[in-house]
FIZA-440566 format. One record per residue (C-alpha): x, y, z; residue number from 1. Coordinates in nm, 2 decimals. Layout:
# FIZA-440566
<<X; Y; Z>; NUM>
...
This chain:
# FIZA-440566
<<14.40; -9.97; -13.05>; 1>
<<14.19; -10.16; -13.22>; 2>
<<14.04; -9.92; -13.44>; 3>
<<13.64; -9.96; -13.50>; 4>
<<13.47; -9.77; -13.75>; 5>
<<13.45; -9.42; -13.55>; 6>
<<13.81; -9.40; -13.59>; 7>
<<13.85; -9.40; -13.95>; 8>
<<13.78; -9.04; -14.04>; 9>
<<14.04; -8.93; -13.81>; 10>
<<14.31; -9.11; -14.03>; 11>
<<14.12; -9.14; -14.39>; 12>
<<13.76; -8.94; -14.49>; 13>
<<13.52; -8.95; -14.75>; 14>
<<13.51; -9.35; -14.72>; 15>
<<13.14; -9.51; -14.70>; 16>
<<13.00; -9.73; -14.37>; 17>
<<13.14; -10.01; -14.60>; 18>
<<13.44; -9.90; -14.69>; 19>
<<13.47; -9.81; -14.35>; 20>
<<13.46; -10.14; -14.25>; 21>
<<13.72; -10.24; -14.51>; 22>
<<13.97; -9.95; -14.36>; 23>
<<13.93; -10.14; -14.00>; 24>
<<14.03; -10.46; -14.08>; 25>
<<14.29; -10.43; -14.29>; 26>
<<14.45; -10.16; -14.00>; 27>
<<14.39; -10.39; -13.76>; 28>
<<14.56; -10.72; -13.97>; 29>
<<14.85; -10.51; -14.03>; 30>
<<14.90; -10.42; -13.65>; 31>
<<14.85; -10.74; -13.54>; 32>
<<15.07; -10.94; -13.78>; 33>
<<15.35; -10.60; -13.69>; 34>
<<15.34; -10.66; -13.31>; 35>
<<15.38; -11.07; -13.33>; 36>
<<15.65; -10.98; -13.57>; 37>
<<15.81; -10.73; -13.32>; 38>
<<15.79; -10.47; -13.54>; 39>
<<15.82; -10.10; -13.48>; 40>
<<15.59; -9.82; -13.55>; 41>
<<15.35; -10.10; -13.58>; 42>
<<15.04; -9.83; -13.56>; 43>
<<15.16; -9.60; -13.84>; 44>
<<15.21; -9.90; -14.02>; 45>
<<14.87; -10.01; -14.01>; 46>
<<14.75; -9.66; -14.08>; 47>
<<15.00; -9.60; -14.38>; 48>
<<14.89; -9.97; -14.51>; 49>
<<14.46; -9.92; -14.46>; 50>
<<14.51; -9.56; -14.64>; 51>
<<14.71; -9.74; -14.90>; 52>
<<14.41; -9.95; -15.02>; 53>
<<14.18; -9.62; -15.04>; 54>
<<14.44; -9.37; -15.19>; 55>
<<14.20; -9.12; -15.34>; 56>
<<13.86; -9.12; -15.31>; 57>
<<13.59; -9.23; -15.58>; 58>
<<13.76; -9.56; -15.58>; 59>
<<13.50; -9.87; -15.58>; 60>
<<13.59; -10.24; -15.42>; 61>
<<13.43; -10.55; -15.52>; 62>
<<13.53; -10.93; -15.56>; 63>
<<13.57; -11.15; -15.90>; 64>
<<13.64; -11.47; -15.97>; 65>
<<13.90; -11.47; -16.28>; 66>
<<14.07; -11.68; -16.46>; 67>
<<14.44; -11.63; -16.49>; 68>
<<14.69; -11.80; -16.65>; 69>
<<14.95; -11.93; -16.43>; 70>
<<15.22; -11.83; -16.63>; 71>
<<15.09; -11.46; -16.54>; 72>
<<15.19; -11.55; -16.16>; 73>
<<15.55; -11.62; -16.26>; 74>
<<15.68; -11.24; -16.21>; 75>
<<16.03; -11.14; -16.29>; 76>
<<16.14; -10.81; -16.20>; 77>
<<16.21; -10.52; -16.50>; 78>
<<16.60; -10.53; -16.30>; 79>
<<16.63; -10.86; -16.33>; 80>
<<16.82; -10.91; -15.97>; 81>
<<17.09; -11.16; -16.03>; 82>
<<17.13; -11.45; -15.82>; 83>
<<17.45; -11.39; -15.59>; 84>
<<17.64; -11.73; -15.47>; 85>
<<17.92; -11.73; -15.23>; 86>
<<18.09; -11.92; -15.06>; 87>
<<18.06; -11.88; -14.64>; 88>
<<18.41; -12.13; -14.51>; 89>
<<18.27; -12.45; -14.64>; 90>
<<17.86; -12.32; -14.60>; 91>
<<17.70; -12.25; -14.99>; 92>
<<17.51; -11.91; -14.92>; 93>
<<17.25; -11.80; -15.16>; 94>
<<17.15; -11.39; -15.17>; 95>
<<16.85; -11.37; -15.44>; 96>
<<16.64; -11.07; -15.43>; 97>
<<16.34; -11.18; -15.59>; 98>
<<16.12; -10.82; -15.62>; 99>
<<16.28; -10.42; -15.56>; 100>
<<15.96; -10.29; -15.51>; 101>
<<15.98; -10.11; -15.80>; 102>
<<15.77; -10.15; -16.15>; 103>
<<15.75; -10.43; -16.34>; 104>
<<15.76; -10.24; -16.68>; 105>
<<15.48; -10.36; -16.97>; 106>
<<15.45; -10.74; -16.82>; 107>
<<15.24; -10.90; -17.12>; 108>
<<14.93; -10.98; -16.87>; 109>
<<14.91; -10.67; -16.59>; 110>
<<15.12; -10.41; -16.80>; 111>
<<15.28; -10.18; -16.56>; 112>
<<15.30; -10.38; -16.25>; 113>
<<15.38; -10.27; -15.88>; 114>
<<15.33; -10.53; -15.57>; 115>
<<15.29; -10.35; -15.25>; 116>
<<15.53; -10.51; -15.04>; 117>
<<15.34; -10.41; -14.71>; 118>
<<15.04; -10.64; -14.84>; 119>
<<15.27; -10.99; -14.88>; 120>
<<15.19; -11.26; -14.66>; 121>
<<15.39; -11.56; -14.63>; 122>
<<15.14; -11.86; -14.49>; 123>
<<15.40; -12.15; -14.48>; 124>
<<15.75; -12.14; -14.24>; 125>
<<15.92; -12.30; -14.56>; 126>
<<15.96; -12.20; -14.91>; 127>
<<16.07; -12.40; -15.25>; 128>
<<16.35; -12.26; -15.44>; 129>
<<16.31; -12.41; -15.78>; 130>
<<16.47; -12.39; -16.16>; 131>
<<16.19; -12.23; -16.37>; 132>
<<15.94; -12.27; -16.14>; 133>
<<15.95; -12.66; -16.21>; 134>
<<15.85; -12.83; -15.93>; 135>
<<16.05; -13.14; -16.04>; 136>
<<16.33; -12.93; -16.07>; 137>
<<16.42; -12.85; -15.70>; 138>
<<16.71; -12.66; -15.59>; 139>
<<16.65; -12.59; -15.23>; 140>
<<16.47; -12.42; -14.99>; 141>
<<16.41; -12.15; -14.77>; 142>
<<16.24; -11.99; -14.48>; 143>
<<16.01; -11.69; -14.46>; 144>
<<16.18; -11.42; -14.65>; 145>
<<16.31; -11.06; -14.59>; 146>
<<16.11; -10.75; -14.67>; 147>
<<16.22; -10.41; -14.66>; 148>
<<16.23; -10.19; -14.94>; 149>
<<16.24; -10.52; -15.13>; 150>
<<16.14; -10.88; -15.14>; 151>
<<16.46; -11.11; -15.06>; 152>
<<16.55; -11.42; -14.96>; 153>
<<16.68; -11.53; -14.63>; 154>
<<17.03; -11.62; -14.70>; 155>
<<17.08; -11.78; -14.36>; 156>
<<16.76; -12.00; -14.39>; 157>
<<16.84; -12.15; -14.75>; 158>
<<16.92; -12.54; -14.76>; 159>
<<17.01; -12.68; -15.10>; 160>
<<16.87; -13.03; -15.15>; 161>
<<17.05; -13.30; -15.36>; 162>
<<16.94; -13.34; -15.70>; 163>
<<17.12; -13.32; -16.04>; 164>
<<16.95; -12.98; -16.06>; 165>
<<17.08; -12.85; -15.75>; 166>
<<17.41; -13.01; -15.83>; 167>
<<17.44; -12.83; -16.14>; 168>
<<17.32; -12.51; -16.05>; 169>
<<17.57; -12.47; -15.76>; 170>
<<17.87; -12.56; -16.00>; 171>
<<17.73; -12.34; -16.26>; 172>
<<17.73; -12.05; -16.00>; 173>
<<18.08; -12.10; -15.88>; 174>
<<18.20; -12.07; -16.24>; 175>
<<18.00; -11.72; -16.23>; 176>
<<17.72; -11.84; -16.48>; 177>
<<17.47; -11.52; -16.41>; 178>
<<17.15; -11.68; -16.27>; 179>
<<16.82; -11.48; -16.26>; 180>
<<16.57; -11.44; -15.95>; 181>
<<16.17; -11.49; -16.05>; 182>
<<15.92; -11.54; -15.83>; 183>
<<15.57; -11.71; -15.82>; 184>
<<15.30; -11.53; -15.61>; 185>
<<14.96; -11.48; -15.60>; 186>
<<14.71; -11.17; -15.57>; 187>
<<14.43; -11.12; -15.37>; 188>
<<14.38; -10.80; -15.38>; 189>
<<14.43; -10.55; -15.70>; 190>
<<14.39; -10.20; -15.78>; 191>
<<14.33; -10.07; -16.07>; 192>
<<14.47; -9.75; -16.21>; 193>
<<14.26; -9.56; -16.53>; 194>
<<14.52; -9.37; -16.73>; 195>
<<14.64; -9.05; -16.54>; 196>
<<14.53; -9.19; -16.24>; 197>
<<14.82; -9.17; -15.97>; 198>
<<14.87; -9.39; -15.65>; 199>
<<15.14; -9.41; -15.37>; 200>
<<15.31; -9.76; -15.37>; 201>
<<15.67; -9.85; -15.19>; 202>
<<15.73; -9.51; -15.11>; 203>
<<15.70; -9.42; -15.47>; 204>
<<15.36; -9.29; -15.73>; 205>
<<15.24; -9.52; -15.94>; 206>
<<15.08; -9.38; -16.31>; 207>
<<14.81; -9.55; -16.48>; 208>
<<14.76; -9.73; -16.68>; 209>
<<14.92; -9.98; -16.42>; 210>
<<14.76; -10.26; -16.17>; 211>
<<14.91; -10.26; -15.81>; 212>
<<14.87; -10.62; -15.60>; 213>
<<14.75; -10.44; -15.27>; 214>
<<14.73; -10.80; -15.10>; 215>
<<14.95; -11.05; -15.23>; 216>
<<15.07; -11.45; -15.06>; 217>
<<15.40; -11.55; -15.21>; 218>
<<15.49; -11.87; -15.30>; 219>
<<15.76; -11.93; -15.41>; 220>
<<16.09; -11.84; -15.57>; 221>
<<16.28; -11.94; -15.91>; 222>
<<16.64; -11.93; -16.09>; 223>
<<16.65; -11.84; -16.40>; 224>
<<16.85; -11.86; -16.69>; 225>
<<16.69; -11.57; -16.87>; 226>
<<16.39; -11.46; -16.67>; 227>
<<16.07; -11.63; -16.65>; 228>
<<15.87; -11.32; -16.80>; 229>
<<16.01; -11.30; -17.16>; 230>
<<15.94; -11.70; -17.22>; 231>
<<15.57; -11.68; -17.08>; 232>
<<15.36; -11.49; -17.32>; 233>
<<15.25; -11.78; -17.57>; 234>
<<15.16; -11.96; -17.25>; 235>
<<14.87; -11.70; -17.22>; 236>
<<14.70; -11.85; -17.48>; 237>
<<14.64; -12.18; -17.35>; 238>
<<14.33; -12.30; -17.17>; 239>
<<14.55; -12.57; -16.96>; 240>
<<14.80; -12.31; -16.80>; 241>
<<14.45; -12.07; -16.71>; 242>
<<14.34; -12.11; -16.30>; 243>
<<14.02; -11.91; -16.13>; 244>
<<14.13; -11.66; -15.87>; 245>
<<13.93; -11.48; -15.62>; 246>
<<14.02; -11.13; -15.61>; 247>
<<13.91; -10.79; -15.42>; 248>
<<13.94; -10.53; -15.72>; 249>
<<13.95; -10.18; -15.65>; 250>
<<13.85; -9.97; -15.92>; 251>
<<13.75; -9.56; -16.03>; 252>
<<13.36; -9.56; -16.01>; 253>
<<13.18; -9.38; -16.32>; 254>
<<13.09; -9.07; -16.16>; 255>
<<13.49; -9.05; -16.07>; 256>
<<13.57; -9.12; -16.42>; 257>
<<13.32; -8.88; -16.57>; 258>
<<13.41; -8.62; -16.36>; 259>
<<13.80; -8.67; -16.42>; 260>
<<13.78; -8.70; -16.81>; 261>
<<13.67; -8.43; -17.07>; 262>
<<13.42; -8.59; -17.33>; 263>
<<13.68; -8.67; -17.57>; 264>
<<13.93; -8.86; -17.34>; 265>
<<13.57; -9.01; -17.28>; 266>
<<13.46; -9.07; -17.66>; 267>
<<13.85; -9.28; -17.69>; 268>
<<13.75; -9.47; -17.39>; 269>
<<13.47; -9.62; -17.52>; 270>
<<13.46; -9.97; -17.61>; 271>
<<13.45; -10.07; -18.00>; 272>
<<13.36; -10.37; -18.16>; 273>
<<13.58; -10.53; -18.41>; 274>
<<13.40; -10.43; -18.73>; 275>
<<13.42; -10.07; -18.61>; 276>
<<13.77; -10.07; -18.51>; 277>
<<13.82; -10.23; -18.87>; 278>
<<13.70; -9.95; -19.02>; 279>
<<13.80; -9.66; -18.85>; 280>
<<14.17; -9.80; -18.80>; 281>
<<14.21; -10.06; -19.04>; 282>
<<14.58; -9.99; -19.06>; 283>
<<14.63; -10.01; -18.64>; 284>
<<14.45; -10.37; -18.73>; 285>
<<14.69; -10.45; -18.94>; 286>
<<14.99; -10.37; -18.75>; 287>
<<14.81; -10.55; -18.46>; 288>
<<14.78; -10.85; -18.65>; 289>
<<15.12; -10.87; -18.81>; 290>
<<15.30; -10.83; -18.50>; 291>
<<15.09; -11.13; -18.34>; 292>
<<15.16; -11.31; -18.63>; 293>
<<15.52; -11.25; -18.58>; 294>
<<15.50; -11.34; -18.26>; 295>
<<15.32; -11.70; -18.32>; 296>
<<15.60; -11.71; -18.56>; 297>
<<15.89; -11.66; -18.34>; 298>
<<15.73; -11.90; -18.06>; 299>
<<15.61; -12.16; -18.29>; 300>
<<16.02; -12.16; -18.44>; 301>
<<16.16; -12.18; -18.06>; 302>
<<15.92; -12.48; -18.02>; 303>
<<15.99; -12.66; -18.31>; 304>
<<16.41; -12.57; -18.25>; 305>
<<16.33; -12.72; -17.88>; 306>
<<16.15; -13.04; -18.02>; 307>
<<16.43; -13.07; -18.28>; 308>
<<16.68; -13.02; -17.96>; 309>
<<16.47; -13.30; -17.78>; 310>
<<16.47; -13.56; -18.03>; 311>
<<16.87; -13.53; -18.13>; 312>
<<16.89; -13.57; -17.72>; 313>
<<16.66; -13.88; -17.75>; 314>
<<16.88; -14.02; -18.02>; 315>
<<17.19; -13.97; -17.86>; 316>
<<17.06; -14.15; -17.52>; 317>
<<16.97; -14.42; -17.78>; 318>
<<17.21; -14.49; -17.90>; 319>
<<17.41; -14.50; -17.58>; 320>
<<17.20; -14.69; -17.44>; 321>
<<17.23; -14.96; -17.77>; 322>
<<17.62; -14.91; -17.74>; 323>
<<17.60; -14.98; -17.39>; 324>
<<17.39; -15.30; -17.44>; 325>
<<17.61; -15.43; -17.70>; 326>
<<17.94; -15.40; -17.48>; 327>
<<17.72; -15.57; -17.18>; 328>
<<17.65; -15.88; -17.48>; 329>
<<18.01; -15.90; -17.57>; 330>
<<18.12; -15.91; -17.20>; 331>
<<17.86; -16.15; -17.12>; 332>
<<17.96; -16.37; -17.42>; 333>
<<18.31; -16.35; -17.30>; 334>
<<18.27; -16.43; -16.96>; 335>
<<18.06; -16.72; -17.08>; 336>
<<18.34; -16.85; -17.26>; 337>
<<18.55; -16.80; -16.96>; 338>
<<18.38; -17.02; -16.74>; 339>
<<18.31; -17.28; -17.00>; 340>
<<18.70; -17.32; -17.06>; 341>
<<18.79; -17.30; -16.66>; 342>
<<18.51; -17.63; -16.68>; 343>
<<18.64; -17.77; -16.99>; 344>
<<19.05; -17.77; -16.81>; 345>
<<18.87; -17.90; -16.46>; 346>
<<18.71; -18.20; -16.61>; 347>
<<19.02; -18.28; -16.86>; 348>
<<19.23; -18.25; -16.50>; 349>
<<19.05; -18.49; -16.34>; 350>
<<19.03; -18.74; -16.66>; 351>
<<19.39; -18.73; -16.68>; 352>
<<19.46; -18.79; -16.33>; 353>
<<19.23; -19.10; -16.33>; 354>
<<19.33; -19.19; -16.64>; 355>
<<19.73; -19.18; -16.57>; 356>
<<19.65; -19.39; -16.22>; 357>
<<19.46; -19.66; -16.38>; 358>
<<19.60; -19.99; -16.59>; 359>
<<19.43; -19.86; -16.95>; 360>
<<19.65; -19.81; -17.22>; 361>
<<19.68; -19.49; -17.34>; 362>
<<19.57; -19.50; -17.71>; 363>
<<19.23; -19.61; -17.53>; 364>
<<19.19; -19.27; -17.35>; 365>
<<18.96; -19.10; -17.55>; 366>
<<18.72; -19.40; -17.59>; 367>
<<18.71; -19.43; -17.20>; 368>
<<18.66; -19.03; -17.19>; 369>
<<18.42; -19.01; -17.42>; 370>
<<18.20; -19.27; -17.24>; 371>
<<18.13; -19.00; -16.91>; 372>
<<18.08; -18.61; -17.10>; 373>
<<18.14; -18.36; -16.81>; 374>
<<17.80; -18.15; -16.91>; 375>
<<17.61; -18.35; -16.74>; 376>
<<17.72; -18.23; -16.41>; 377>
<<17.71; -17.89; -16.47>; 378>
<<17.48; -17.70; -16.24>; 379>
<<17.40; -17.36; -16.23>; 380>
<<17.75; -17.30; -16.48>; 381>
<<17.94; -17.49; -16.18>; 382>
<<18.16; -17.83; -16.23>; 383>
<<18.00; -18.11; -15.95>; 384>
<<18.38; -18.21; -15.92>; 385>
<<18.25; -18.47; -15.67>; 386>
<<18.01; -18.69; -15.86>; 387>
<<18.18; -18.62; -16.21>; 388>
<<18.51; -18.79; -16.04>; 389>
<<18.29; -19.05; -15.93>; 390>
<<18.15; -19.12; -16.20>; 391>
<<18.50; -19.09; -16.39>; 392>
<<18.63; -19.36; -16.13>; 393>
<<18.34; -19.61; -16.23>; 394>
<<18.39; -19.59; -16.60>; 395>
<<18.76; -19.66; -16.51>; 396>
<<18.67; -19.99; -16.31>; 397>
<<18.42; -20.07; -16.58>; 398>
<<18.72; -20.08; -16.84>; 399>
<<18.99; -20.28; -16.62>; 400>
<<18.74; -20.52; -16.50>; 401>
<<18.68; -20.60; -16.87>; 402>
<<19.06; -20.69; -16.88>; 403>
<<19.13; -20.35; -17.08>; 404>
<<19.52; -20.32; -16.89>; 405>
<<19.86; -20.20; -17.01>; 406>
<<20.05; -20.53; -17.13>; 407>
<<20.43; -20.57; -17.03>; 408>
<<20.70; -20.52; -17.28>; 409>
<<21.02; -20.75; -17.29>; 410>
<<21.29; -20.84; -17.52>; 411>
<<21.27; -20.67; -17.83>; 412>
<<20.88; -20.58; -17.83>; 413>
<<20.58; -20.77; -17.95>; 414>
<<20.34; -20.88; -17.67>; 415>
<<20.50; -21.02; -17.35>; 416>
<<20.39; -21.41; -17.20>; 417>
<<20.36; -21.37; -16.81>; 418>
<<20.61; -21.55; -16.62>; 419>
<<20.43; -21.89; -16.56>; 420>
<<20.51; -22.23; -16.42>; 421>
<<20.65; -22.51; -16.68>; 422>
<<20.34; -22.63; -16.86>; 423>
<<20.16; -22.27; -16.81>; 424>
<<20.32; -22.10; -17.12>; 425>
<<19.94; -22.22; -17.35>; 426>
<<19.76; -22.07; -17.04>; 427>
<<19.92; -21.75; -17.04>; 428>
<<19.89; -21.73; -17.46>; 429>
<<19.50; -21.83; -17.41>; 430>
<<19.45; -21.57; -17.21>; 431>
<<19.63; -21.29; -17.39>; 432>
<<19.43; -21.41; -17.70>; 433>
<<19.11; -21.37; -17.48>; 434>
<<19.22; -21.01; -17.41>; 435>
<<19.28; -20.89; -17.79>; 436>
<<18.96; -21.10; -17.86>; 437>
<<18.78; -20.88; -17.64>; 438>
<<18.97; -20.59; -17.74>; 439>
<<18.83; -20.65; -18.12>; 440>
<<18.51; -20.74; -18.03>; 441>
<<18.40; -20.39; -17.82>; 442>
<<18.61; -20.24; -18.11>; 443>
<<18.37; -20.38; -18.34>; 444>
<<18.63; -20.61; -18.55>; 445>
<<18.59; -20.99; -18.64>; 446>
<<18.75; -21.22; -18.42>; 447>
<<18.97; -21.48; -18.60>; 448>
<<18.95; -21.77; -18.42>; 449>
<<19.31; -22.02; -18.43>; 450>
């Protein structure tokens, strides 16, 4: 093989020159993609596969452009397979088995669902695992996945990547919290199954009403907390969640239909306007319209409970955040304080040294310290030691060159006359009277003059 169109009847009849066509290369895709995959039976493969998409004859194929919402894509199987973790030595495994390959039961978009798992394709060597299908919400990833019998994915090819998400979701497992597998995947091709129509899919017949994706590319796959499916079917209702697809639609032609159904089945198959189905089943309106009411009701509740949830969360954060800022303040204001002692104690250090060293009397030591203030050589909240001792050793001079000294006590106290030569006694008195005139004078006193 290849197959060409001369082949076909041998393996499918009652198929027209373009339907032919179809049968070819589809057969020929299958065996191809079989044989690089080293594959076996890759010929009644590719027979069993081309068949597939013309299982009973009267069916019609042509393409549409659709629009879908992408909430529709997000498929979660009527099992729900659970998410197995393990632990492989010190290697995290993850075993998710994303599809059975059996029927996805009453899905709000496609009703009764069935995805031929010899029609996947898988375009990329790496896949996402994500939470929800969130792309900011990133769990890992994986490489081309398994099929047979189902759709799974590789447990030997997974890498988990390091975010909160995937954090959390690996702790979660290990305390046996019972994650859900979802996947996100797109048709190309469709069939569409009438009511009592039949059609063989996975091994198994499919009953219409149903849709079967005869071609479908994956892309990727989802944990769950409760499955993606029963959280998805307000989302159908919005314009921003809606994308165009292309798709090859494969449908019962009118002559198949009208030879199939009796005129009544016929009659209940035609379609009615709304003012007619008001008035012939008024009551099937009603019930119609209260159980969509009830269910805008029950979404529109879980909104406003997850907006509620939202904003205590924001509250919360605030007012960490505002407890957080206060402590950084009052450890700020402390440290200031700190620093400004340590500066205050370096500065009164120095004075004192200077101070003690020098000739001035004591009871003048705060008038000599208040003449140099230590502020002024702060830089960058550090003490210039060096130029505020300078400076502290000018001020000193300045006083004892003045003549501000300690004076010498003898005898019983009062103020002492220097030793002096006979006749220097006046001199010595003259110039202690100079001092305490001086004294007075910076002091701002009168002098009394003898």
């Amino acid at each position: 093989m290849p197959w060409t169109t001369k082949d076909v009847d041998e393996h499918k009849k009652g198929l027209t020159p373009a339907q032919k066509k179809k049968w070819v290369s589809i057969a020929n895709g299958v065996l191809e993609q079989c044989q690089a995959d080293g594959g076996k039976d890759c010929e009644g493969k590719a027979i069993r596969v081309a068949n597939s998409k013309f299982s009973d004859e009267g069916f019609e194929m042509k393409t549409e452009n659709q629009k879908v919402p992408k909430a529709a894509l997000r498929l979660m199987d009527s099992d729900h397979p659970q998410v197995k973790f393990a632990m492989d030595g010190e290697k995290e495994k993850l075993d998710m088995v994303v599809y059975s390959g059996g029927i996805i039961k009453d899905h709000w978009w496609w009703g009764n669902l069935a995805i031929d798992l010899e029609g996947l394709t898988f375009g990329k060597k790496k896949y996402p695992i994500l939470e929800s299908h969130d792309s900011d919400r990133k769990i890992g990833f994986a490489g081309k996945p398994i099929v047979d019998k189902e759709l799974r994915i590789n447990p030997d090819t997974v890498q988990f990547v390091d975010t909160p998400e995937s954090l959390q979701f690996r702790k979660l497992s290990k305390e046996g919290f019972p994650f859900e597998a979802s996947m996100y995947a797109q048709p190309l091709m469709i069939q569409r199954l009438a009511e009592k129509e039949t059609a063989e899919v996975n091994g198994f017949t499919m009953k219409g009403p149903a849709t079967i994706w005869r071609k479908t590319a994956f892309k990727e796959a989802s944990v769950c907390v409760f499955g993606w499916d029963s959280n998805t079917r307000s989302a159908a209702f919005s314009k921003d969640d809606e994308m165009e697809i292309t798709l090859e639609v494969q449908t019962k032609s009118e002559s198949a239909l009208a030879d199939n159904e009796g005129n009544s089945s016929r009659e209940e198959g035609v379609k009615m306007e709304l003012s007619e189905l008001k008035a012939k089943h008024a009551d099937l309106v009603l019930a119609i319209r209260e159980e969509v009411l009830a269910e805008v009701k029950a979404d529109k509740a879980t909104l406003e409970q997850t907006v509620a949830d939202l904003r205590t969360q924001l509250q919360q954060k605030d007012a960490t955040i505002t407890s957080q800022e206060e402590r950084v303040l009052k450890l700020e204001k402390s440290e200031a304080i700190r620093r400004e002692k340590d500066r205050v104690a370096e500065a009164d250090r120095i004075w004192a040294e200077k101070l003690e060293a020098s000739e001035i009397p004591e009871h003048l030591y705060a008038k000599v310290k208040s003449q140099v203030g230590y502020t002024r050589f702060v830089k960058d909240e550090i003490l210039d030691v060096e130029n505020f001792s300078k400076a502290v050793d000018a001020e000193v001079a300045d006083w004892v060159g003045k003549g501000v000294v300690k004076t010498k006590i003898i005898g019983g106290g009062g103020l002492s006359k220097e030793t002096a030569p006979e006749g220097g006694t006046k001199l010595a008195e003259k110039e202690e009277e100079d001092r305490v005139a001086s004294l007075l004078a910076m002091a701002g006193q009168p002098v009394k003059k003898s």
